[in-house]
C-alpha positions as CSV (number, residue, x, y, z in Angstrom):
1,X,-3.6,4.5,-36.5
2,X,-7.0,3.3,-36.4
3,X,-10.0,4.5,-35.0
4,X,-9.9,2.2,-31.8
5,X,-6.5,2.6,-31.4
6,X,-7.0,6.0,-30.7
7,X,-9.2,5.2,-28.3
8,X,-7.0,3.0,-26.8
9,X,-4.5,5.8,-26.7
10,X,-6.6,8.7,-25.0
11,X,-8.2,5.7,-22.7
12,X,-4.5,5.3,-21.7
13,X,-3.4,8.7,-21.1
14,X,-6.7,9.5,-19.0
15,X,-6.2,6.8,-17.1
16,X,-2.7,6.9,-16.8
17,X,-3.0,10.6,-15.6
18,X,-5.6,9.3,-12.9
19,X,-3.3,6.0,-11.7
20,X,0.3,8.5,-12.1
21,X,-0.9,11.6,-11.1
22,X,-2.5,10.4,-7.4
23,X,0.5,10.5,-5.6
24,X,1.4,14.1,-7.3
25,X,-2.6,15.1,-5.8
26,X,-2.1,13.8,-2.3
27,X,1.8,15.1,-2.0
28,X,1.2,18.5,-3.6
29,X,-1.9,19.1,-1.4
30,X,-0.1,18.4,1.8
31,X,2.5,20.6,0.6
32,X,-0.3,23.3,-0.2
33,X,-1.5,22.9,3.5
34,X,2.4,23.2,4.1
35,X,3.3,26.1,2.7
36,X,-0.5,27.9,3.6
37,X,0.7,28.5,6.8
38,X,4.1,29.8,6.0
39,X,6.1,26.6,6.0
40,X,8.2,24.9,3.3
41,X,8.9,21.0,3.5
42,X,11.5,19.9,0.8
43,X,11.4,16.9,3.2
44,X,8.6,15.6,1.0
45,X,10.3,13.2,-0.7
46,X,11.2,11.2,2.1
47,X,7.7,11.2,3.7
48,X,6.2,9.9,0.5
49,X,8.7,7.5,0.5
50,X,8.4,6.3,4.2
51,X,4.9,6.3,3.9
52,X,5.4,3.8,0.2
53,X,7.3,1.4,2.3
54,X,4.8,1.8,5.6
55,X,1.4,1.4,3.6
56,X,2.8,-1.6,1.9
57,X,4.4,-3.3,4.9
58,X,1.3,-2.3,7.3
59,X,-0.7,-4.0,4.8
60,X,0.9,-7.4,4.1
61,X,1.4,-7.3,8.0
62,X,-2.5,-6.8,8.4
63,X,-3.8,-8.0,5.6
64,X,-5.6,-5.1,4.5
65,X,-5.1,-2.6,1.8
66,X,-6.7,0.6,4.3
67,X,-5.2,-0.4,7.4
68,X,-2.0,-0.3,5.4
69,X,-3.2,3.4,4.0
70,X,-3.8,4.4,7.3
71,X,-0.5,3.4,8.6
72,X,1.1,4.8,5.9
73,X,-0.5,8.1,6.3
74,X,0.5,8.1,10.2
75,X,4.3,7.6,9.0
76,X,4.2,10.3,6.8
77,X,2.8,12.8,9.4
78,X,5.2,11.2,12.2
79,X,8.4,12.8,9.5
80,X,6.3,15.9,9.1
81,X,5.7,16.5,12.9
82,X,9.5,16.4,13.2
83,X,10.2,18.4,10.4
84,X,7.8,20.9,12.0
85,X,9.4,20.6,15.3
86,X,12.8,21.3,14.6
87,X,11.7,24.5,12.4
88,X,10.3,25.8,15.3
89,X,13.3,26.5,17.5
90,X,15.2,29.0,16.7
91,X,18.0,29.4,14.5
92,X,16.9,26.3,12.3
93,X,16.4,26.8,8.6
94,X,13.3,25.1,7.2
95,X,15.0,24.3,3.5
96,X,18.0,22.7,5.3
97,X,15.7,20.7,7.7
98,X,13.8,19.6,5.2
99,X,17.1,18.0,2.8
100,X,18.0,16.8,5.7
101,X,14.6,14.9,7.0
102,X,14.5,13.6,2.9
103,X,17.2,11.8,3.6
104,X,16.4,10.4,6.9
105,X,12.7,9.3,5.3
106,X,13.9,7.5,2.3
107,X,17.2,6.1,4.7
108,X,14.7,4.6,6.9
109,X,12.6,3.5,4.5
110,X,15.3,1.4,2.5
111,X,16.7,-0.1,5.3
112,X,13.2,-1.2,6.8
113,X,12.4,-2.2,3.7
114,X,14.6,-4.5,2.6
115,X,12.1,-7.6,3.8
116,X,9.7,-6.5,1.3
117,X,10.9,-6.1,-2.0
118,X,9.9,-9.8,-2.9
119,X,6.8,-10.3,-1.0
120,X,3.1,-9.1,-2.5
121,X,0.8,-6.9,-0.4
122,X,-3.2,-6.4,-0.7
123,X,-4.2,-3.9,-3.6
124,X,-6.5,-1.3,-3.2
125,X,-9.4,-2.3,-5.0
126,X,-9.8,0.0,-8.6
127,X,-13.1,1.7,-9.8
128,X,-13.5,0.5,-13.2
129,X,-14.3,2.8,-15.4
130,X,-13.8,1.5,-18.8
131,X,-17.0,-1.2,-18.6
132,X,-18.4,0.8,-21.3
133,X,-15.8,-0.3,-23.7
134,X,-15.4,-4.0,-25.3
135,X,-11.7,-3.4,-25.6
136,X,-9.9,-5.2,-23.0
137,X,-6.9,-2.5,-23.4
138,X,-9.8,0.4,-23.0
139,X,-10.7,-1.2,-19.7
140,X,-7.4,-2.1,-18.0
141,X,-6.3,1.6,-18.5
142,X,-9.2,2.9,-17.0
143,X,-9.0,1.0,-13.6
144,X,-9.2,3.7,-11.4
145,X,-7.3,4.3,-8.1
146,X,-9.8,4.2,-5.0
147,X,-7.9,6.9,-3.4
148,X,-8.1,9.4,-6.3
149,X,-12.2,10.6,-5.7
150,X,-11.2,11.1,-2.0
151,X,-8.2,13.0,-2.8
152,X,-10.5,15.4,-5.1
153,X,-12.7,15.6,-2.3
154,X,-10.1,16.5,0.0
155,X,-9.3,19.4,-2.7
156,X,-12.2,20.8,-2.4
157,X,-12.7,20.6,1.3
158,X,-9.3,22.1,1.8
159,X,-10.2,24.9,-0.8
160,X,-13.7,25.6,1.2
161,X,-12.1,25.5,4.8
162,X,-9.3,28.1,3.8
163,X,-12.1,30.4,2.7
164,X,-14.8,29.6,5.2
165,X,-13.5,27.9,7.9
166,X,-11.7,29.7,11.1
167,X,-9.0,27.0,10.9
168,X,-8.4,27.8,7.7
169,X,-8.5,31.5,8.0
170,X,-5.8,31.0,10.9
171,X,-3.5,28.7,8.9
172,X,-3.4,31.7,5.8
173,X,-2.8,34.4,8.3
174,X,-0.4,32.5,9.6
175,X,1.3,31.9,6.0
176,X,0.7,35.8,5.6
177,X,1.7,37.5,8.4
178,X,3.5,35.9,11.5
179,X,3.1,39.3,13.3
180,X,-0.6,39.7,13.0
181,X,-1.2,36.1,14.0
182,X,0.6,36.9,17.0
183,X,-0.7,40.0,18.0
184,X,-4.1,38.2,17.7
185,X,-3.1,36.0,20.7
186,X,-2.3,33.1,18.3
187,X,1.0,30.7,18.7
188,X,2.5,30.8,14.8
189,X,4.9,27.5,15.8
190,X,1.8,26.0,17.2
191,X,-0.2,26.6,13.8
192,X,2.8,25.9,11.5
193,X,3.0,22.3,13.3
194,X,-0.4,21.1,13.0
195,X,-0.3,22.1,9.5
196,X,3.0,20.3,8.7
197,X,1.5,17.3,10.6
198,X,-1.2,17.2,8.6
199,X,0.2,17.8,5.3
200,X,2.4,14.9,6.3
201,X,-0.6,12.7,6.4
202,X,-2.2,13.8,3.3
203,X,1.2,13.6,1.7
204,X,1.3,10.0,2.9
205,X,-1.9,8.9,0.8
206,X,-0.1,9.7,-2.2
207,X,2.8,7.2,-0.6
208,X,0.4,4.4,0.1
209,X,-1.0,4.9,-4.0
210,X,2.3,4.0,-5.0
211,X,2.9,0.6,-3.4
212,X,-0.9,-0.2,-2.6
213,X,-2.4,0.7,-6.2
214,X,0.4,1.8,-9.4
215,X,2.9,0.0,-9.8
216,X,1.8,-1.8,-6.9
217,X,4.9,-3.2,-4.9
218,X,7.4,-1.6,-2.7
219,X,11.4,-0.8,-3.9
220,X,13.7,1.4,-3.5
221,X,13.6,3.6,-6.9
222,X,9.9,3.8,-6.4
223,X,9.3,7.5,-6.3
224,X,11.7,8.8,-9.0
225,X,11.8,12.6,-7.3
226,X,7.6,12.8,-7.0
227,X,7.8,14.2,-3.8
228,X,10.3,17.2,-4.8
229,X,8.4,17.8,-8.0
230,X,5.1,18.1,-5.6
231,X,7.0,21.6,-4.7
232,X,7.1,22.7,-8.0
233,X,3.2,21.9,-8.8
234,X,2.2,23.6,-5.9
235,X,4.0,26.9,-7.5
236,X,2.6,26.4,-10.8
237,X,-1.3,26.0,-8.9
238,X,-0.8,29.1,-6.8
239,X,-1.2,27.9,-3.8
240,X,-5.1,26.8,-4.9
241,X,-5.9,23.1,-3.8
242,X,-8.4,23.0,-6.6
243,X,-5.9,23.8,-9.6
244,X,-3.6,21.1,-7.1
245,X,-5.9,18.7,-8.5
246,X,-5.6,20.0,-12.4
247,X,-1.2,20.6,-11.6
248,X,-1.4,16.8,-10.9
249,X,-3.5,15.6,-13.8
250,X,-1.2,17.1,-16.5
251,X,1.7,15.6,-14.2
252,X,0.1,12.2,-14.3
253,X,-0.8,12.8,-17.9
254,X,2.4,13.8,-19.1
255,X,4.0,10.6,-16.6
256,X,1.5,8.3,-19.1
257,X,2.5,9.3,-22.2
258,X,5.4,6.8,-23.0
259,X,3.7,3.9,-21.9
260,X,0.3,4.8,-23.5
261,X,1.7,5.1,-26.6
262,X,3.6,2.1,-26.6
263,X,0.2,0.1,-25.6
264,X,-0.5,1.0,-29.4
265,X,2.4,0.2,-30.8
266,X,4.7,3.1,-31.1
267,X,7.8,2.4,-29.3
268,X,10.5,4.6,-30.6
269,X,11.2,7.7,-27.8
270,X,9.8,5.8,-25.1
271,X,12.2,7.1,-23.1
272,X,12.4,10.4,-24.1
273,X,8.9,10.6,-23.3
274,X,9.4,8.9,-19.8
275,X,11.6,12.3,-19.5
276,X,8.4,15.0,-19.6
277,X,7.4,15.0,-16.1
278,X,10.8,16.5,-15.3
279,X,11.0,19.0,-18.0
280,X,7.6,20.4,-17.5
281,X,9.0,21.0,-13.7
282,X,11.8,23.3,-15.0
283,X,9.7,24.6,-17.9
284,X,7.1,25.7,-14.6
285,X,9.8,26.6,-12.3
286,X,11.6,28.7,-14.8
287,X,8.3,30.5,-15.9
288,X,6.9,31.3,-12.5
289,X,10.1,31.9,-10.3
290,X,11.5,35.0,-11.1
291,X,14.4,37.0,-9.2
292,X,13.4,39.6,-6.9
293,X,9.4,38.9,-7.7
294,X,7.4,37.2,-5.6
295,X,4.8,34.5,-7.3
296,X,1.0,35.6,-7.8
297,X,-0.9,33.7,-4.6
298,X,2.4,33.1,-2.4
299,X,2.1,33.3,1.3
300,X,3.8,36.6,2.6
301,X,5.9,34.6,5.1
302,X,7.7,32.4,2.6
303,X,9.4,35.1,1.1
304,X,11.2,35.5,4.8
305,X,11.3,31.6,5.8
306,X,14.8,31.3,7.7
């Protein structure tokens, strides 16, 4: 290859890491938040989802691109809240709850989103990044989602209030030790709720990426298992929302691959390499989930969820 094909290559996988991995960032942070405070949502997949088909429908209801973020981001927390809820009373099992609200979400959202397969919705605008460059390929693949700097951001906030923060301190004792939080005067059900809740909504960002920003338009094969590999990426970060944000780049990176290299012309395994996203999750489940061992970084309670 020549030199600016190259270019055009590592252009595309750096950017296509950015545009892919976003909805990996937003889902496996809310699913940090999650599973901080002792909680486990394999419901992810249908709140990311519900909140694709939300964000796109609030905004070519509205108009606007945000508005239909931040509706997007409300459905996503509404499907965590009751995820939340149910675990709470007793006798329910978090992992079956969650299968269980994954197929309500992404129910719901194909049947209310039948109206808006054909229809176009406002983008959210990209940061271009790529102005540098005089190749036009160079600067289409590094149009950067809006949403990505807030979702770093949001990493780091989350990494700084679970340190520093006495919200944060409550929602890792929680995650640690259900007794202690109680005998502290604390309600654990209480905590574990507004966490779910809110990683719901951050989890819901990543939804509105999808149909607001890459690929850009709602249907019904549009999240192709991101929420439930989310799980797996919070593993492999330990529980850290600042390696969350490195987990999702080599997601998004390895998600870009294919297409980057057929943008220069190589075409043959382009589906093999559309596979790598989903062997790298069993190559990281396999190496940090051993029987009987508990993973470096894991909150004490979700060795006993119910």
């Amino acid at each position: 290859m020549s030199a600016d094909q190259w270019i055009a290559l590592f252009a595309g996988i750096v950017g296509g890491a950015l545009r892919v991995g976003a909805p990996f960032l937003f889902v496996s942070l809310g699913e940090c938040l999650t599973e901080k405070s002792g909680r486990i949502n394999l419901g992810l997949e249908g709140v990311l989802v519900l909140s694709a088909m939300a964000s796109f429908g609030g905004a070519y209801l509205t108009g606007s691109a945000w508005l239909g973020v931040l509706i997007g981001a409300g459905a996503g927390a509404a499907l965590a809240l009751l995820h939340g809820l149910l675990c709470s009373l007793d006798g329910v099992n978090d992992v079956a709850t969650g299968i269980a609200l994954m197929l309500l979400g992404t129910g719901l959202a194909f049947y209310l989103g039948k109206p808006l397969i054909q229809p176009q919705a406002p983008q959210i605008p990209p940061i271009p990044l790529g102005e540098w460059s005089s190749s036009a390929a160079v600067r289409a693949a590094l149009q950067v989602n809006a949403l990505v700097p807030i979702g770093v951001a949001l990493a780091a906030l989350m990494w700084w209030g679970f340190a520093r923060t006495r919200a944060g301190l409550l929602v890792r004792l929680a995650g640690d030790s259900a007794s202690a939080t109680r005998a502290l005067g604390y309600s654990v059900p209480g905590i574990r709720i507004a966490a779910t809740t809110a990683g719901g909504f951050i989890a819901g960002l990543g939804g509105a990426s999808l149909t607001l920003f890459y690929p850009g338009s709602w249907n019904e094969g549009i999240s192709s298992g991101q929420g439930l590999i989310a799980v797996a990426l919070v593993i492999f970060a330990r529980w850290s929302p600042l390696r969350c944000v490195g987990a999702a780049l080599l997601f998004g990176g390895a998600g870009a691959l294919g297409p980057a290299l057929q943008s220069v012309g190589i075409g043959w395994g382009y589906h093999l390499f559309n596979t790598v996203p989903y062997v790298l999750t069993l190559v990281i489940l396999y190496a940090s989930c051993k029987p009987g061992t508990a993973a470096a970084g894991s909150p004490g309670e979700l060795s006993s969820t119910r």
